[in-house]
C-alpha positions as CSV (number, residue, x, y, z in Angstrom):
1,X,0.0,0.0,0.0
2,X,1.4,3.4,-0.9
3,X,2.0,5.8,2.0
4,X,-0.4,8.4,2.8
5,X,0.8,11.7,2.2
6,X,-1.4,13.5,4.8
7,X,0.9,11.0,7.3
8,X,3.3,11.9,6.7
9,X,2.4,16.3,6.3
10,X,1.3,15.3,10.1
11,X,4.7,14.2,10.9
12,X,6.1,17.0,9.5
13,X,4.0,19.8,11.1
14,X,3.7,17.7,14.9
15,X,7.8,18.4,15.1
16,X,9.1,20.5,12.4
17,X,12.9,21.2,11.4
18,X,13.3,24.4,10.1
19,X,15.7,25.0,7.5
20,X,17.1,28.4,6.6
21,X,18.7,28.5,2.7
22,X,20.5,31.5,1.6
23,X,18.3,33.6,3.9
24,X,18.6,37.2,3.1
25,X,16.7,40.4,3.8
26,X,17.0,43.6,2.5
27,X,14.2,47.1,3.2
28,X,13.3,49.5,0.7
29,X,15.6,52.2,2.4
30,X,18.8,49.9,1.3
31,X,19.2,48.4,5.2
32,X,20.6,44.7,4.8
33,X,19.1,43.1,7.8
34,X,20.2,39.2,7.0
35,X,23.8,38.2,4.8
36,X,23.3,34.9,3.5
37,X,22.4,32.5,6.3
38,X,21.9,28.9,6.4
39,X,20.6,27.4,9.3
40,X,18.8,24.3,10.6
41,X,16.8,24.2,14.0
42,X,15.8,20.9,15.0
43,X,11.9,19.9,15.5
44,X,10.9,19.8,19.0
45,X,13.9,21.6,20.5
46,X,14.1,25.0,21.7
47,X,16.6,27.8,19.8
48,X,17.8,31.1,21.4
49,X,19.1,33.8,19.2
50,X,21.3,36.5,21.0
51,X,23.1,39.6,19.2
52,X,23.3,43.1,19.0
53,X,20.6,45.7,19.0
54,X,19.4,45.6,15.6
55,X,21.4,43.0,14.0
56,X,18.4,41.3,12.8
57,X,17.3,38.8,15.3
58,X,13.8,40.1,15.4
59,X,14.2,40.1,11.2
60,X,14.7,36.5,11.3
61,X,11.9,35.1,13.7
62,X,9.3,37.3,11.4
63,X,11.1,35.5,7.8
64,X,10.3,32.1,9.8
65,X,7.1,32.9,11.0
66,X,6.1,33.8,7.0
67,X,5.9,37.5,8.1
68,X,8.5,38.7,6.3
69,X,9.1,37.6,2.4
70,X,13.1,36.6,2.1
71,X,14.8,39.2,-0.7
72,X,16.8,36.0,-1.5
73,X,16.9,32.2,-0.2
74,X,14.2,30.2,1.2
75,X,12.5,28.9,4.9
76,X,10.9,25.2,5.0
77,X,9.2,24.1,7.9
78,X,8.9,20.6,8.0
79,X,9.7,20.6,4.3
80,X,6.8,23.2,3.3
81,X,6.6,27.3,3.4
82,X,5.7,28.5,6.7
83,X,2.4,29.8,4.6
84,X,1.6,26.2,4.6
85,X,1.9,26.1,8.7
86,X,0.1,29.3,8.6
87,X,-3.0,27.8,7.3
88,X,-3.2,25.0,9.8
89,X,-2.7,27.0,12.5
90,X,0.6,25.3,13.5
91,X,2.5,28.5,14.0
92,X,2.0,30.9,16.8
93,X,4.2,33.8,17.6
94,X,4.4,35.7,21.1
95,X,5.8,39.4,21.2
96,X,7.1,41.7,23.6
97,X,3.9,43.8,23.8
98,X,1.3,41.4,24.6
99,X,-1.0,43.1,22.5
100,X,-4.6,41.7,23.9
101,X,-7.8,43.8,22.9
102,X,-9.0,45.9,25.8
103,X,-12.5,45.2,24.8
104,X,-12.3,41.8,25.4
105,X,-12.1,39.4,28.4
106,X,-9.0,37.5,29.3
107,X,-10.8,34.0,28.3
108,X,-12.1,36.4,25.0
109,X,-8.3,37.1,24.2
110,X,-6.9,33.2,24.6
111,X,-10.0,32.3,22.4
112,X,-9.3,34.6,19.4
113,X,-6.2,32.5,18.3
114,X,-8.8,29.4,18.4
115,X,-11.3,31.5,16.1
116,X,-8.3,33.1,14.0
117,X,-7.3,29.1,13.3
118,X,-10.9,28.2,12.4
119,X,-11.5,26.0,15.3
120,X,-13.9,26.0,17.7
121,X,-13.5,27.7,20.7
122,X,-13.1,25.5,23.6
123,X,-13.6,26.6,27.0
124,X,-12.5,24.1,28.7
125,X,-8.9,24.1,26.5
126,X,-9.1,28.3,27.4
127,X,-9.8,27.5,30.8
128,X,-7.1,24.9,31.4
129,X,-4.6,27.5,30.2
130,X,-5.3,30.2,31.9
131,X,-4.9,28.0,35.5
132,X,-1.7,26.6,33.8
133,X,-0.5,30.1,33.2
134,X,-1.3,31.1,37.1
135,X,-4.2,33.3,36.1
136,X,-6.9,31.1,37.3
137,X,-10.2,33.7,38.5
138,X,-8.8,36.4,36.3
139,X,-10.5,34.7,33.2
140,X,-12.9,37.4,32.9
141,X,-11.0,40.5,33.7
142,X,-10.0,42.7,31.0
143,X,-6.5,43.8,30.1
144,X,-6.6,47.0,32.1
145,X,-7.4,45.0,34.8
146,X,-4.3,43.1,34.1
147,X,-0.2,43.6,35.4
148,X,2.5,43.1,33.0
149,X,3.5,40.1,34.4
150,X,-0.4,38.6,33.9
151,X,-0.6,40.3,30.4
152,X,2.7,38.5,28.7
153,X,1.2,35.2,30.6
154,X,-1.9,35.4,28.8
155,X,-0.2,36.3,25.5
156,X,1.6,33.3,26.5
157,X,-1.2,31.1,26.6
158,X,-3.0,32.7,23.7
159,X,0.1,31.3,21.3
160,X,-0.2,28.1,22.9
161,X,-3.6,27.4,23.6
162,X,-3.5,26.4,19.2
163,X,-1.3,23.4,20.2
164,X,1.3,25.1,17.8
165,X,3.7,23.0,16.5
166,X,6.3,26.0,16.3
167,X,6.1,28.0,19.0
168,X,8.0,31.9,17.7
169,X,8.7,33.8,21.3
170,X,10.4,37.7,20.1
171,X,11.5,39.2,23.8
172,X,8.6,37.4,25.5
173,X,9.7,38.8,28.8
174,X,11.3,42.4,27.7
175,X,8.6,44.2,29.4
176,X,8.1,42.9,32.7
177,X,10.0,43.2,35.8
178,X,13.4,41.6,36.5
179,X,11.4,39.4,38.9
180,X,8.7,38.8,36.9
181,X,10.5,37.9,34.5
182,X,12.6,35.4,36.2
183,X,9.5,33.5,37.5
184,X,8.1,33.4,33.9
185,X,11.5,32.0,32.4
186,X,11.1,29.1,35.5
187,X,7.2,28.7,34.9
188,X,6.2,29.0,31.4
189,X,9.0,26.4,29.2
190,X,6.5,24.1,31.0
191,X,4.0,24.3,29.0
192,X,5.5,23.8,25.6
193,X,8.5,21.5,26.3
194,X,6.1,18.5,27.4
195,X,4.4,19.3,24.1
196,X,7.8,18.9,22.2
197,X,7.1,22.3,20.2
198,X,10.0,23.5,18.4
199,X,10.7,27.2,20.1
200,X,12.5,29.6,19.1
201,X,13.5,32.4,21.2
202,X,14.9,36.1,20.3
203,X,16.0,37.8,23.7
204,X,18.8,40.4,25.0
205,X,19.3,38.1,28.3
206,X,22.1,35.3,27.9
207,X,21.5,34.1,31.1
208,X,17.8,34.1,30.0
209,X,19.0,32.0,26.5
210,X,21.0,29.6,28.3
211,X,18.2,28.9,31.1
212,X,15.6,28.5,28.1
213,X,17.1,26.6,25.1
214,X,19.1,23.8,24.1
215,X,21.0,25.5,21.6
216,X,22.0,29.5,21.2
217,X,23.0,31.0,18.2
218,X,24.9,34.4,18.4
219,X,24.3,36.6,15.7
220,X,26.6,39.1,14.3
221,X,26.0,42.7,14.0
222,X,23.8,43.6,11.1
223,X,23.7,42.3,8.6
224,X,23.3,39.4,10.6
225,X,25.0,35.9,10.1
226,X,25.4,33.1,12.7
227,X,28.5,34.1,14.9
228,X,28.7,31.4,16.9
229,X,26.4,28.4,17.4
230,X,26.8,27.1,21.3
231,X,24.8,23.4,22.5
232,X,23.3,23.8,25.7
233,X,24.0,20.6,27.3
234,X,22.0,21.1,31.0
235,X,19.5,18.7,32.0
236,X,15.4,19.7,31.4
237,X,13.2,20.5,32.7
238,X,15.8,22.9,34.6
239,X,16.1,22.2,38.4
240,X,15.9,25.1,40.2
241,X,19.0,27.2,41.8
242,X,20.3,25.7,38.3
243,X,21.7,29.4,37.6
244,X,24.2,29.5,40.4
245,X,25.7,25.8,38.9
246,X,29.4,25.7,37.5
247,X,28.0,24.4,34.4
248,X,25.3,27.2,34.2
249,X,27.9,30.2,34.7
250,X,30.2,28.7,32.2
251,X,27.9,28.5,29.2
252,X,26.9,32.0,30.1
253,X,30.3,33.3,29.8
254,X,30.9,30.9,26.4
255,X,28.0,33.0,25.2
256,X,29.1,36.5,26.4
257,X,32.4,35.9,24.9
258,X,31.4,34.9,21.5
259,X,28.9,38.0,21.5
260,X,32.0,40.1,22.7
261,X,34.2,39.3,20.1
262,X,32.2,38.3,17.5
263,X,34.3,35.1,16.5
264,X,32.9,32.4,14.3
265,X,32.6,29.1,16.5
């Protein structure tokens, strides 16, 4: 019997590599935001790019996420354009500004990525995220009613709450406070790593990309080409007090070098 294709598309989108050909990206007013990069991100493992301000990581995450259209080269996601993703609702994408509608409950918010996808949408799935995220009685509060910390958690849950299958985080955590922030790096990596998503992360924090991801890519300044690309070899999920560990501290200075000088690994 001859395979089934749809199999094996399912395969595909349930743990997607991502491969990067000849990426490059150039803006109407002549800034080149990507050389020619080539990369490949393996399905179901999380990726954290680090660089300067404005070397493109932000550039990059958009191309992948179909947002951007390449000036030259190609992305496939599990072998297809990420258009294809698009359409099933297998990519969701988390910004820096949460960006919920102040018109609309918290549950409302989570719920529009279901209706976006053309799925139904399930209260009990909205529901089960919003305790997961630690927002559990806050369902129907709107924004305003909302910290920082409880806003990026239910932008948060409102990429995952699709089940993506790529999961495109752009300074998740840029806006919160330091402690915030570090309670949402320990917390949240719980949701999508049981899940297996393929992640991948564009923050200023290399303590923050070394706590998150198995792998960090360093990104040179603009336009941007891979640097250095550093395995994260620490154990998941992360134990707690794992940031004060030999291991921890050395990776983070591996990184910080390589940003400093700007050597190819």
């Amino acid at each position: 019997m001859a395979p089934d294709p749809r199999a094996a598309e399912m395969k595909s989108v349930a743990s997607p590599d991502i491969v990067c050909e000849g990426l490059c990206k150039s803006f109407a007013d002549g800034t080149q935001a990507l050389a020619p990069l080539d990369a490949v991100f393996d399905g179901g493992k999380t990726t954290a790019f680090v660089g300067p301000s404005g070397c493109g990581k932000s550039t990059l995450l958009r191309l992948i996420a179909g947002l951007e259209t390449p000036s030259a080269g190609a992305v496939l996601i599990g072998g297809a354009p990420p258009a294809s993703l698009q359409r099933q609702g297998a990519i969701a994408m988390a910004f820096q500004d949460p960006s919920l509608l102040p018109w609309r409950s918290l549950r409302g918010n989570i719920a529009l990525a279901l209706t976006l996808a053309g799925r139904p949408a399930d209260r009990t799935a909205v529901d089960g995220l919003i305790d997961l995220v630690g927002l559990a009685g806050f369902g129907d509060a709107r924004p305003s009613a909302l910290s920082g910390g409880m806003r990026q958690r239910a932008a948060i849950a409102r990429a995952l709450v699709t089940e993506p299958s790529l999961l495109l985080l752009d300074e998740p955590f840029g806006a919160v406070d330091e402690l915030t922030r570090r309670q949402l790096a320990r917390d949240l990596p719980k949701l999508w790593e049981p899940r297996g998503t393929t992640t991948l992360l564009v923050t200023h924090s290399v303590d923050e990309a070394v706590l998150l991801s198995d792998r960090v890519l360093v990104l040179s300044p603009r336009p941007a080409q891979i640097a250095a690309d550093i395995a994260v070899s620490l154990p998941r999920p992360r134990p707690a007090g794992i940031e004060r560990s030999e291991n921890f501290r050395a990776l983070v200075m591996q990184v910080s070098d390589a940003l400093a000088e700007g050597a190819v690994a």
